[in-house]
N, C-alpha and C positions, 0 to 999 in steps of 0.2 A: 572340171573334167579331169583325170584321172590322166597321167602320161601314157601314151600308146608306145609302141614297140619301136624300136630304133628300126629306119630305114636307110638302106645303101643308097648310092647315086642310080640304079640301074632299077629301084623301086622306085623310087621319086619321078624318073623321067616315064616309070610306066605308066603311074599315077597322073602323070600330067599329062601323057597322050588321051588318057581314057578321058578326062575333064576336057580336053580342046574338043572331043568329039568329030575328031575329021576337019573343025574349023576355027582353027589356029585365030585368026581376024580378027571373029566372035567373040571369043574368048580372049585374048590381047585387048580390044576396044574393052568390053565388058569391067576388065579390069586395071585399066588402065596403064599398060606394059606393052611397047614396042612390041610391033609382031618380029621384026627382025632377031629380037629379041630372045623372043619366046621361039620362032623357028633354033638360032642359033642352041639352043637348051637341049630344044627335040632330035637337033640330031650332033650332037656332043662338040660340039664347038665352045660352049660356056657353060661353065657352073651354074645352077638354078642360084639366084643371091635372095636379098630379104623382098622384095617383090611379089615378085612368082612365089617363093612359097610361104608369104602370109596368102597371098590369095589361091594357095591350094589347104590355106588351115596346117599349115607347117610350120615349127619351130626350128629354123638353121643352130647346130649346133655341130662344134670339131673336136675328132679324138684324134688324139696320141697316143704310143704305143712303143713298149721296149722289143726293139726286131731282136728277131733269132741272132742267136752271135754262134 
């Protein structure tokens, strides 16, 4: 499969609301990740880590960048 489009923290977490589907639990038990866990993510308390998004079909990956001087 072909690399898809780079996504921000604020697509990741939209993507992972839409897969909880209103039931966080489900979807935590399902894949075997704290719900506390997965709550914390959904509302910006923690970084999604390797977890959550193998089991959203995501490859974590970090950029750097030379800031404006």
């Amino acid at each position: 499969m072909p690399a898809g489009p780079w996504m921000d923290i604020f697509a990741v977490e939209k993507m992972l609301r839409r897969m909880v589907e209103g039931n966080q639990a489900a979807w935590a038990k399902r894949n075997k990740i704290s719900l506390g866990y997965v709550n914390d993510v959904l509302n910006g308390r923690r970084l999604p880590g390797d977890k959550i998004t193998q089991a959203m079909g995501l490859e974590k990956a970090l950029l750097w960048r030379v800031p404006n001087k």
